[in-house]
C-alpha positions as CSV (number, residue, x, y, z in Angstrom):
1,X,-31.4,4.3,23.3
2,X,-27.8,4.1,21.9
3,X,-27.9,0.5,23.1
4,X,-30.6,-0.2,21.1
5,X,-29.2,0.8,18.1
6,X,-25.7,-0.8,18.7
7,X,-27.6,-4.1,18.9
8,X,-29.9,-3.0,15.9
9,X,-26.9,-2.7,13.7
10,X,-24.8,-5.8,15.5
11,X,-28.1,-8.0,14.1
12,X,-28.3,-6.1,10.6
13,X,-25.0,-4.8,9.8
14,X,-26.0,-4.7,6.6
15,X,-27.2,-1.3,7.0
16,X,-24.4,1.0,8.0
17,X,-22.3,-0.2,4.6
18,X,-25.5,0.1,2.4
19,X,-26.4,3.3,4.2
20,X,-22.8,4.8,3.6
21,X,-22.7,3.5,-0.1
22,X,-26.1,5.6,-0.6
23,X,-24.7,8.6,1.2
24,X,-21.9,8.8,-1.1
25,X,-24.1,8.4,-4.2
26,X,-26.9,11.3,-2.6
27,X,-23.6,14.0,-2.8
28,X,-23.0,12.5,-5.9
29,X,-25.5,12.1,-8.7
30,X,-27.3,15.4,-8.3
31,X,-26.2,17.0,-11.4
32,X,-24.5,14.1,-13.0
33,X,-25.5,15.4,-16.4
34,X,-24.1,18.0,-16.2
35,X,-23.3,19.2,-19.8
36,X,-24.8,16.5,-21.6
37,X,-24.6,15.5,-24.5
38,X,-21.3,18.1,-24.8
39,X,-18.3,16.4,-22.8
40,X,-17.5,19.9,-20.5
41,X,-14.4,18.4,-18.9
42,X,-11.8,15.9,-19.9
43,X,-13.7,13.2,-20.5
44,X,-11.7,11.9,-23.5
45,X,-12.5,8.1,-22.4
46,X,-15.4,8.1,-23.0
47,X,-15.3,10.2,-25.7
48,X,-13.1,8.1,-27.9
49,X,-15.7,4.5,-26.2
50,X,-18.5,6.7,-27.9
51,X,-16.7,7.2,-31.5
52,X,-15.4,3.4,-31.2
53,X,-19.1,2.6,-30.7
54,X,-19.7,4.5,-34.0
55,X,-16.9,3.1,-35.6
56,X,-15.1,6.1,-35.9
57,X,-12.8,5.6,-34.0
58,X,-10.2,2.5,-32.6
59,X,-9.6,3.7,-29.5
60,X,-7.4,0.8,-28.4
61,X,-5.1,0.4,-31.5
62,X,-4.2,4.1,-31.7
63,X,-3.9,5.4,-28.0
64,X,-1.4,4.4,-25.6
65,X,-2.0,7.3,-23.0
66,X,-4.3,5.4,-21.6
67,X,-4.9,1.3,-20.2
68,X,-7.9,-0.1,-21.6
69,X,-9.8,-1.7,-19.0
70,X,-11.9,1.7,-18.3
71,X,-12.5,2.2,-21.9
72,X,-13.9,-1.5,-22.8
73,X,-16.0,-1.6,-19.7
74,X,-17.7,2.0,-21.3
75,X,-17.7,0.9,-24.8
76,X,-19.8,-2.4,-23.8
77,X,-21.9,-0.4,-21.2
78,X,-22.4,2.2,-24.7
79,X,-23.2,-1.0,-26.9
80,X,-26.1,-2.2,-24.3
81,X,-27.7,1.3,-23.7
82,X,-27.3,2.0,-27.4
83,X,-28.9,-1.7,-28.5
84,X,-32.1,-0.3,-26.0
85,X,-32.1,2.9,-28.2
86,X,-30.8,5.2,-26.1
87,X,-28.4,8.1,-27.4
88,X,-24.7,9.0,-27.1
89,X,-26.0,11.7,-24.6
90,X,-27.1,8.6,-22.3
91,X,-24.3,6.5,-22.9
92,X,-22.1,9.5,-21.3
93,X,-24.5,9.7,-18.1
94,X,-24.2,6.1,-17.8
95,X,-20.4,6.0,-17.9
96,X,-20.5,8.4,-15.0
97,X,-22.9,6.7,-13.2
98,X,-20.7,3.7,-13.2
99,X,-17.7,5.6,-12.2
100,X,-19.9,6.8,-9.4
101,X,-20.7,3.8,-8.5
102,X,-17.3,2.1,-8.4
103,X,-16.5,5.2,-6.0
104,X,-19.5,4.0,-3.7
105,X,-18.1,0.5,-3.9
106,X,-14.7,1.7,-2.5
107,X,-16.3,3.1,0.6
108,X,-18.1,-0.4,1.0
109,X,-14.8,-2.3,0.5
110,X,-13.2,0.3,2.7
111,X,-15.6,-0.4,5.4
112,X,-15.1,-4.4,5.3
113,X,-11.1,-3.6,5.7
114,X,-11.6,-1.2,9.3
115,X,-14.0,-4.6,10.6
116,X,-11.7,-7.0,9.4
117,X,-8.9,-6.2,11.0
118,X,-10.7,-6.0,14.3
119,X,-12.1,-2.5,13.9
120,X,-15.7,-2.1,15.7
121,X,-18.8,-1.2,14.2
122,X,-18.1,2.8,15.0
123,X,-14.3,2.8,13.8
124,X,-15.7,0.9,10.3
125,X,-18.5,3.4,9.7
126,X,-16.4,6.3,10.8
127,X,-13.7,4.7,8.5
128,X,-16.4,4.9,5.5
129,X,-17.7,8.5,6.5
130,X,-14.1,9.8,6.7
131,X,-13.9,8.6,2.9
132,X,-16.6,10.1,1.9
133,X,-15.5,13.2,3.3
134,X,-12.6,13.8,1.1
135,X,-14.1,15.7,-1.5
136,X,-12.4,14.2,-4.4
137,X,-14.1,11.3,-4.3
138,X,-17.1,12.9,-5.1
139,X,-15.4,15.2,-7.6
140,X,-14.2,12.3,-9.9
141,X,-16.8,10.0,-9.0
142,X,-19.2,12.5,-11.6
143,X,-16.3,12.0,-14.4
144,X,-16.4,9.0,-16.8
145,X,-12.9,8.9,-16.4
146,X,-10.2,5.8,-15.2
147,X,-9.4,7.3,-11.9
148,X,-12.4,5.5,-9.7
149,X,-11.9,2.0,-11.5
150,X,-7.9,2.7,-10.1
151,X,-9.7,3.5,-6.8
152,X,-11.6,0.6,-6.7
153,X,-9.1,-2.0,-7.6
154,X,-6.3,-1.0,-5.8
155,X,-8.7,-1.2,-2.3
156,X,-10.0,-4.6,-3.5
157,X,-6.3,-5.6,-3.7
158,X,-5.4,-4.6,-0.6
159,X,-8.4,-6.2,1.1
160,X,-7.6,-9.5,-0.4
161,X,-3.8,-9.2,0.7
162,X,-4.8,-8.2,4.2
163,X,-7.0,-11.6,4.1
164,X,-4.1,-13.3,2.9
165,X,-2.0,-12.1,5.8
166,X,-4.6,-12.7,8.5
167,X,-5.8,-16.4,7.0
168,X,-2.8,-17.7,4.9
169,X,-4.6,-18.8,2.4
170,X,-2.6,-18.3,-0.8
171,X,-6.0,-18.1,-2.9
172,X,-6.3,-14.4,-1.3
173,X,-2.6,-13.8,-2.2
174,X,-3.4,-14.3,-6.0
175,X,-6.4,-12.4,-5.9
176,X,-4.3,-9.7,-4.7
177,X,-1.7,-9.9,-7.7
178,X,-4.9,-10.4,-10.5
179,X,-6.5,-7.2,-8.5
180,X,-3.2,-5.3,-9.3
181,X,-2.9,-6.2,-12.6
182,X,-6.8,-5.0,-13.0
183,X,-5.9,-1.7,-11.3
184,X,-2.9,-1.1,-13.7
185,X,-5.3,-1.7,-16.5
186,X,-7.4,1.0,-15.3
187,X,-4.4,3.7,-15.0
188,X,-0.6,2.9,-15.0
189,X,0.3,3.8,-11.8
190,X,-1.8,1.3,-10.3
191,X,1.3,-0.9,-11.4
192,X,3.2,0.0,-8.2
193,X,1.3,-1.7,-5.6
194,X,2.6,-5.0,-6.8
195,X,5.1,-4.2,-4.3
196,X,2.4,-4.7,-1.6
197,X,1.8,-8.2,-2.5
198,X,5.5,-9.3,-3.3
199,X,6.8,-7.2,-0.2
200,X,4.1,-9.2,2.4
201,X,4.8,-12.6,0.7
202,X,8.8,-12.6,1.5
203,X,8.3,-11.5,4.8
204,X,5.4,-13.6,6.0
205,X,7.8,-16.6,3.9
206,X,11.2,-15.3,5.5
207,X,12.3,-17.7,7.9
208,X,11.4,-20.7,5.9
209,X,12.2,-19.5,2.8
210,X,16.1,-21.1,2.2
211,X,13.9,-24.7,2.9
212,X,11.3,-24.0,0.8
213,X,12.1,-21.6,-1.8
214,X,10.7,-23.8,-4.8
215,X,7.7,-23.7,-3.7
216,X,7.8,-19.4,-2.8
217,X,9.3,-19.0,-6.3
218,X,6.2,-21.2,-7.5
219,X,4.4,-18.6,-5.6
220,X,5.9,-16.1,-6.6
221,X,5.6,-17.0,-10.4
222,X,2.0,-17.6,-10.1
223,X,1.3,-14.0,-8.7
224,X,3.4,-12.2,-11.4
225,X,1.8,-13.9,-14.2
226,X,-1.8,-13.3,-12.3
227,X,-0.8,-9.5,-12.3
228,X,-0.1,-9.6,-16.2
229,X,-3.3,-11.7,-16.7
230,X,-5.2,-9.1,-14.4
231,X,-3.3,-6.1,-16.7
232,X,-4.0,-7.9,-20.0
233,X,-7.8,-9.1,-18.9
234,X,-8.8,-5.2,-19.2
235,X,-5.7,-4.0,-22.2
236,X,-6.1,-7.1,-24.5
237,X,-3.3,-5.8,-26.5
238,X,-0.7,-6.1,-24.0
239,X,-1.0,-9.8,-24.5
240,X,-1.9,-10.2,-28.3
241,X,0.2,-7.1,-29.8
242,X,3.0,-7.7,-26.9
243,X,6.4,-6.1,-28.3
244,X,4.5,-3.3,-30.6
245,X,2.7,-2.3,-27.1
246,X,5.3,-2.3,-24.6
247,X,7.7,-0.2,-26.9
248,X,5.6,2.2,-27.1
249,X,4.3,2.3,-23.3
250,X,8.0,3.4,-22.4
251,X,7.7,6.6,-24.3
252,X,4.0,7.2,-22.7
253,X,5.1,6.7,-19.2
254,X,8.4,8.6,-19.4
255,X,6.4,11.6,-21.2
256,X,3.6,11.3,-18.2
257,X,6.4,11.9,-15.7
258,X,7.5,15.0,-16.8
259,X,3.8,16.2,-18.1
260,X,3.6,20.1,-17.4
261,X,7.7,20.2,-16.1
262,X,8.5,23.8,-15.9
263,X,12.0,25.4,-14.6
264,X,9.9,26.1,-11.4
265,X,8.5,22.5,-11.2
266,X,9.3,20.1,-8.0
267,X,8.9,16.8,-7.8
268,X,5.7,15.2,-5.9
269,X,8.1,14.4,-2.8
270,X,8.3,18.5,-2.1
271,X,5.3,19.4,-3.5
272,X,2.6,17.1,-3.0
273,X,1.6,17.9,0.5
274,X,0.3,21.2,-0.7
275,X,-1.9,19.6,-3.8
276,X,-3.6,17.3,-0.9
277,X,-4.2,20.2,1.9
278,X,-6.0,22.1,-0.9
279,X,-7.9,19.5,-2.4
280,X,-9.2,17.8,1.2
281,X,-9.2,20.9,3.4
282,X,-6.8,22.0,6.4
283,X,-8.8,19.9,8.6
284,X,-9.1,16.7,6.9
285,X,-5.7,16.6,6.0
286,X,-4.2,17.9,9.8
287,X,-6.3,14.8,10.6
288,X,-4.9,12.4,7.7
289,X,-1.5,13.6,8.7
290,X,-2.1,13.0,12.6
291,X,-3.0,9.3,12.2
292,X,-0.6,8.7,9.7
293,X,2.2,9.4,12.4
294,X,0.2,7.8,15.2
295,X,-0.2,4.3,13.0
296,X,3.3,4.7,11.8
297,X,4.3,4.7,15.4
298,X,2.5,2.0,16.5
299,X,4.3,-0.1,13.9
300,X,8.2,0.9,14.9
301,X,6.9,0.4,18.6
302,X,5.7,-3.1,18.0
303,X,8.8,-3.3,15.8
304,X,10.9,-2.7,19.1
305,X,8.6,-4.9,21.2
306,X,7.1,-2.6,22.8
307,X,3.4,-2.6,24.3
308,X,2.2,-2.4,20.2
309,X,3.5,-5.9,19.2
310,X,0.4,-7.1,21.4
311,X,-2.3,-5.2,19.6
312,X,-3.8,-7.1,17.1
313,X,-3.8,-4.1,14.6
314,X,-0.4,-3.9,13.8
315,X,0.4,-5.9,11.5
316,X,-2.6,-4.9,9.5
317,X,-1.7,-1.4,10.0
318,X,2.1,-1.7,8.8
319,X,0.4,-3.4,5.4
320,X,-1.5,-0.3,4.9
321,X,1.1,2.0,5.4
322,X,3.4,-0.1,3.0
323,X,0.3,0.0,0.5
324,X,0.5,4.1,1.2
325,X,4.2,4.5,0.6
326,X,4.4,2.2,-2.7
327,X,0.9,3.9,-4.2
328,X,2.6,7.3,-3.6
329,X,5.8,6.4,-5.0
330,X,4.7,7.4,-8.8
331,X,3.7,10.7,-7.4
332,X,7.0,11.0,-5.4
333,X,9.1,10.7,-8.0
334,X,7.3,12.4,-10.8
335,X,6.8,16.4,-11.5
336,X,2.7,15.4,-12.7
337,X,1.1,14.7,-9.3
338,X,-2.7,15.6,-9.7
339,X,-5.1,15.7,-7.0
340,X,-6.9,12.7,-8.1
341,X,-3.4,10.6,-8.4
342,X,-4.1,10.6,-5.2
343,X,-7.3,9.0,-4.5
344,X,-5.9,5.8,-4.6
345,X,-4.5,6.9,-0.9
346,X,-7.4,7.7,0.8
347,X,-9.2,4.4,2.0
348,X,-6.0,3.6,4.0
349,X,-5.6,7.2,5.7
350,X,-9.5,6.9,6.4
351,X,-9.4,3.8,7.9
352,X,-6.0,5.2,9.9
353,X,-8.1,8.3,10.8
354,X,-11.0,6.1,12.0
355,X,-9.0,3.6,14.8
356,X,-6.9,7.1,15.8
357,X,-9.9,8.9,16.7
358,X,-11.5,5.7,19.1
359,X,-8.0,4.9,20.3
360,X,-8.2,8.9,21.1
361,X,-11.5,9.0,22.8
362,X,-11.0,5.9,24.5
363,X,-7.9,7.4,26.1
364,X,-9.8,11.0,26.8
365,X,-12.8,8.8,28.5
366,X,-9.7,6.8,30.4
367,X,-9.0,10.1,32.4
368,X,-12.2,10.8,33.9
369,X,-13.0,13.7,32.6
370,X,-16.0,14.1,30.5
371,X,-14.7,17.6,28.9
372,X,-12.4,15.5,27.3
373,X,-14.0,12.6,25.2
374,X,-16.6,15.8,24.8
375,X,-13.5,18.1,22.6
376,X,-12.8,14.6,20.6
377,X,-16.6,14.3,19.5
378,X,-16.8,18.1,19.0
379,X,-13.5,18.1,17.0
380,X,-14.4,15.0,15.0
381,X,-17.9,16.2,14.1
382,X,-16.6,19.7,13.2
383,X,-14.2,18.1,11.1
384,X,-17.0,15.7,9.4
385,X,-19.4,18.4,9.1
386,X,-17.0,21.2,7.2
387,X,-16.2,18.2,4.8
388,X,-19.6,17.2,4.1
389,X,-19.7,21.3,3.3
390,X,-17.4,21.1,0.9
391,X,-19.2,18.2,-0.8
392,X,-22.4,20.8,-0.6
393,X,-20.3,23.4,-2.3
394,X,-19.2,20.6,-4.6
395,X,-23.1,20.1,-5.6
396,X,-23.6,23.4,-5.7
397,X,-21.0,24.5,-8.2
398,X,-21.7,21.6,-11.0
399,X,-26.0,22.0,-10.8
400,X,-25.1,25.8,-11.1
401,X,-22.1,25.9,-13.5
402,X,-22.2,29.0,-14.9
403,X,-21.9,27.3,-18.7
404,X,-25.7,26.6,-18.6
405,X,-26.8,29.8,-18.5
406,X,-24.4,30.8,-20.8
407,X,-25.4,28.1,-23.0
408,X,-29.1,29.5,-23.3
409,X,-27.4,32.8,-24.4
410,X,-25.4,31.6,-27.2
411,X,-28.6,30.7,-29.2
412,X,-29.2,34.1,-29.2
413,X,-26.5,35.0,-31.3
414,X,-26.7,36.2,-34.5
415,X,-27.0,33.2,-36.8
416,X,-24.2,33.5,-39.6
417,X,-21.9,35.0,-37.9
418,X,-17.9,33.8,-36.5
419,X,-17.3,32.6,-33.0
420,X,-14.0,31.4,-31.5
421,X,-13.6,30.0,-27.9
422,X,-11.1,28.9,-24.9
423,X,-10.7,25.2,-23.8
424,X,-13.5,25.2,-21.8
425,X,-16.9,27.1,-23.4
426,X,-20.4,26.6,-22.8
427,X,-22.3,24.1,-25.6
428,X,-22.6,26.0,-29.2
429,X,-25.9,25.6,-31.2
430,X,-25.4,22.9,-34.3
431,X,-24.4,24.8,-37.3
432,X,-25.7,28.2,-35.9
433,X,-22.9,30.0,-36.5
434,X,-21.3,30.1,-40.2
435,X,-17.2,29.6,-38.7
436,X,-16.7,28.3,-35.1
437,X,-13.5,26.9,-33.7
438,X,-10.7,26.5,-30.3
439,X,-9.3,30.3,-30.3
440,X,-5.7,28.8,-31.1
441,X,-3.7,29.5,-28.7
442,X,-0.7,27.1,-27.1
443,X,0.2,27.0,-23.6
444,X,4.0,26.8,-24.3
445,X,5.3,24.3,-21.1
446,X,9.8,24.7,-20.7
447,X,11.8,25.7,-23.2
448,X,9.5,24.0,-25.6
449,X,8.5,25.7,-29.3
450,X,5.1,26.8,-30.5
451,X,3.0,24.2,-32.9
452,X,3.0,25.8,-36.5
453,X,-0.5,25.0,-37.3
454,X,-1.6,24.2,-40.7
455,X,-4.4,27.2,-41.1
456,X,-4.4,28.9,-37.9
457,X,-1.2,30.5,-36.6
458,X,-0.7,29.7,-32.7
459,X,-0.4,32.9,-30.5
460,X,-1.1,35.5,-32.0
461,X,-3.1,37.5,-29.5
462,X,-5.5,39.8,-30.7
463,X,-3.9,40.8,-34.1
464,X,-4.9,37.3,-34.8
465,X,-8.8,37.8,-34.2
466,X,-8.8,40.9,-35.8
467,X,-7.2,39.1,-38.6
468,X,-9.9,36.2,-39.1
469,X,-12.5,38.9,-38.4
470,X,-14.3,36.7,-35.6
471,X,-17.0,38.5,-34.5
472,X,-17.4,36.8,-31.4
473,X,-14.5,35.5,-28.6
474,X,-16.1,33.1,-25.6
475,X,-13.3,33.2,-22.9
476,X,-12.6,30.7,-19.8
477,X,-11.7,31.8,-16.6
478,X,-9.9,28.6,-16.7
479,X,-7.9,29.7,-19.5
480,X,-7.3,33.5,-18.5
481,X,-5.9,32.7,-15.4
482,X,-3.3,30.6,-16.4
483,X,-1.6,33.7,-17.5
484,X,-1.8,34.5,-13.9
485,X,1.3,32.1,-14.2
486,X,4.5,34.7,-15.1
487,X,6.1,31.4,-16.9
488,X,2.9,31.8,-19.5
489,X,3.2,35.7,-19.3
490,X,6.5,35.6,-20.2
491,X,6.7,32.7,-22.8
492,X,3.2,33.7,-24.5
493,X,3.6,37.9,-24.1
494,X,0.9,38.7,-27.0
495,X,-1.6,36.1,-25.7
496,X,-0.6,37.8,-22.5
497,X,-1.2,41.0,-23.0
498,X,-4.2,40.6,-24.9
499,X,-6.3,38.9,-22.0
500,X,-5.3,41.0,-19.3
501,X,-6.6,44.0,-21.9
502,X,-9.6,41.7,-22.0
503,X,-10.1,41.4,-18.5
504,X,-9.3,45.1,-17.8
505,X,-11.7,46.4,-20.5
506,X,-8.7,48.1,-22.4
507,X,-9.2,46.1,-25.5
508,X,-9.3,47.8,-29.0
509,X,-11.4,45.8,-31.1
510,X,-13.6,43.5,-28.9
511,X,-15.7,44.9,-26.0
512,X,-17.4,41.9,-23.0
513,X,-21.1,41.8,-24.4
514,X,-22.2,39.1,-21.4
515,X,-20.7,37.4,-18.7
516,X,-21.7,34.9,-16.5
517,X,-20.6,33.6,-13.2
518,X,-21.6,31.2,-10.3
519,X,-20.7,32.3,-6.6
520,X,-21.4,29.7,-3.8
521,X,-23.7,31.3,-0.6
522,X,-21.2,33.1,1.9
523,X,-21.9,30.4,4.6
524,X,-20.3,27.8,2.6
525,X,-16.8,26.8,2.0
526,X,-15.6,28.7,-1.0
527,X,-13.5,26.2,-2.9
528,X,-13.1,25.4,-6.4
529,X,-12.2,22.2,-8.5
530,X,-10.7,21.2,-11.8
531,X,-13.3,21.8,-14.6
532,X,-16.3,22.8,-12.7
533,X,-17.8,26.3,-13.0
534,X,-15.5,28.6,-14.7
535,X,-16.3,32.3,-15.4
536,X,-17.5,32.8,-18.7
537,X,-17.1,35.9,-20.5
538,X,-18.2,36.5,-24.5
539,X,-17.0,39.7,-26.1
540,X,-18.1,41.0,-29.6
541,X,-15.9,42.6,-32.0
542,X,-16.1,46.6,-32.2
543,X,-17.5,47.5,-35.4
């Protein structure tokens, strides 16, 4: 039976990438819109495509956060869908369709790089299921955000150099710089894999490089202005608005670095490994980590000229681990390393975790005896099947976010009367209530001073409600924990004390009215994830 289906795929191979590229997309799209029309999470990207589509706002004149690419390819997605009379609401679902999609696509490319570097059917499928296992693929691929169109590129760079390397043909080479350039349009960080290409050109050119050095500067030239081409393709201004834009990009990427920097802050090379264990799971990462070394070994071995120099993988292998160390080196150096920074990682560790596990259970069947290969399979599987769990729970917590109950309950507020909310509230009625606004509060980060705002004074704790008379306060779990944080506690002590009198029921003026809360079923991981689900609690001022 398993011989028939080896030959069933050998003759339509088709299958297993089309089949994993529609796995991806069933843990996925359930619940993909989720919250709309109201953006629930930081989706200003497509927020600022939708104004531009409106003409409210120029989202590419007066933001430098962000590269462009991402935001044209929504804003001309918006301008079809809105052309066939669909609404803004659509245009949002659509947007995170295609960043769904793009994350589907990176499985599919990740699957053509484990066969074509010599990989077998099983170690390219594994290779793809491994990626889909790591739970933050799924997680951004429901966000109409820039972090999947980084994903994408920077695997279709890779795959293209790893062509170049195995064919030498130089065409693959400057499809590799235009990719990178197209990747650091999507997000800025994707501007360090240039490295990859540069680094694997001067050594593949290295011994003939004194004779023919024209023609590897020619090379050379060609790539870098490919990249820029690639960058500017996606941020038109870049090229058109050159010395205004490139000013100003120094400020954005320095102020990106230090994003969040507290005087207990570490930089990514401390503190990353934590951010990854908790975002993929202990077992997915122990994994990640494993093959990592093995591969890494493999490399220096062959290096030495030992047995490794013979294996066909290794030269493959050492490009993906140099495409590992200079995709990481933003996060290494910076103190703003964000789980999804580092998506950009995981098609190289999957494919790594996918030839470890065969080269494993082809050693464990080597020894004759069967418990072995057996405690591989079983280990594997147990480590597939807990991550596909956490892509359950994943599922789970965005079709049952506990914002949509909550949102039915707001409407049956009285109409008239004041509401103020957290960062992260359920949708409000239109014009149901006669004064709603953000509760102003400021989450002060170092030694930094508190905004004066023009009518609302920032921090102010409860004396400030009482002050404005708001009869209703919508709180966040997201928000109230963060004073969970003693840096907040002790930078913010009003805001402090006031939510912890909140939480605690020792509030003078405003008692909890309604709260509303999600719980996964006890038989499934219980994780959480940025922007999905929080607690929310709305309390009604004491007469």
């Amino acid at each position: 039976m398993a011989k028939k289906i080896q030959i069933f795929l050998q003759k339509y191979e088709f299958l297993l990438p089309l089949g994993l590229f529609l796995l991806f997309l069933a843990f996925t799209l359930p619940g993909i819109s989720w919250g709309a029309p109201v953006i629930w999470h930081p989706d200003e990207i497509v927020f600022r495509s939708i104004k531009a589509l409106h003409g409210e706002w120029q989202f590419s004149e007066i933001n430098f956060d962000y590269p462009d690419l991402p935001q044209y390819a929504m804003f001309f997605l918006g301008k079809l869908l809105l052309a066939l009379g669909k609404t803004d609401g659509d245009v949002l679902v659509a947007a995170r369709v295609l960043s769904a999609v793009l994350a589907g696509l990176t499985v599919v490319v990740t699957y053509l790089i484990a066969r074509r570097i010599g990989g077998s059917l099983g170690v390219a499928g594994l290779s793809g299921l491994f990626l889909i296992c790591v739970s933050p693929m799924s997680h951004n691929g429901r966000f109409a955000h820039n972090d999947t169109y980084l994903l994408f590129f920077t695997t279709l760079s890779i795959f293209f150099l790893l062509e170049y390397s195995l064919r030498g043909n130089r065409l693959f080479l400057y499809a590799s710089f235009l990719t990178v350039g197209m990747a650091a349009s999507s997000k800025y960080i994707g501007g360090s894999l240039l490295l990859a290409p540069l680094t694997v050109y001067l050594l593949e050119q290295w011994r003939g490089i004194r004779k023919n050095w024209l023609s590897a500067a020619e090379t050379l030239f060609i790539g870098i202005v490919l990249a820029f081409l690639g960058f500017a393709l996606g941020t038109p201004k870049a090229l058109t608005w050159m010395t205004f834009y490139f000013k100003r990009l120094s400020s954005t990427l320095q102020w990106q670095a230090n994003y969040g920097h507290q005087s207990d802050s570490v930089r990514g090379f401390i503190g990353q490994y934590g951010i990854m264990v908790n975002g993929l799971g202990l077992p997915l990462s122990l994994l990640f980590g494993v093959a990592l070394v093995w591969a890494a070994w493999q490399v220096v071995r062959a290096g030495r000229g030992g047995e490794s120099a013979q294996e066909p993988q290794t030269k493959p292998f050492a490009i993906l681990l140099l495409a590992l160390l200079v995709l990481d080196l933003p996060m290494t150096i910076s103190y703003n390393y964000q789980l999804r920074y580092f998506l950009t990682l995981m098609p190289f560790l999957a494919i790594l975790a996918a030839f470890f596990v065969v080269e494993i259970h082809a050693r464990a069947k080597a020894a004759g005896k069967p418990l072995y290969p057996l405690a591989v399979n079983l280990t594997a599987g147990g480590i597939v099947l807990y991550s596909l769990a956490r892509l359950l729970s994943l599922m789970l917590l965005v079709m049952n976010d506990a914002r949509i109950p909550a949102t039915a309950f707001m409407q049956t507020l009285p109409a008239g009367t004041s509401l103020e909310h957290t960062y992260y509230p359920p949708t409000l009625p239109p014009d149901h209530f006669a004064r709603e606004h953000n509760y102003p509060i400021y989450f002060v980060k170092g030694n930094e001073a508190v905004p004066s705002g023009d009518k609302l004074k920032f921090n102010a704790g409860e004396a400030g409600l009482v002050e404005r008379q708001t009869d209703y306060f919508v709180v966040d779990s997201f928000t109230s924990e963060r004073f969970n944080n003693p840096h907040y506690c002790q930078a913010m002590p009003a805001e402090c004390a006031f939510f912890k009198q909140l939480e605690t029921g020792q509030s003078a003026h405003y008692k909890l009215l309604k709260e509303f809360k999600y719980t996964l079923p006890p038989y499934l991981p219980q994780i959480r994830f940025d922007f999905i689900n929080p607690s929310i609690r709305i309390y009604e001022r004491i007469p």
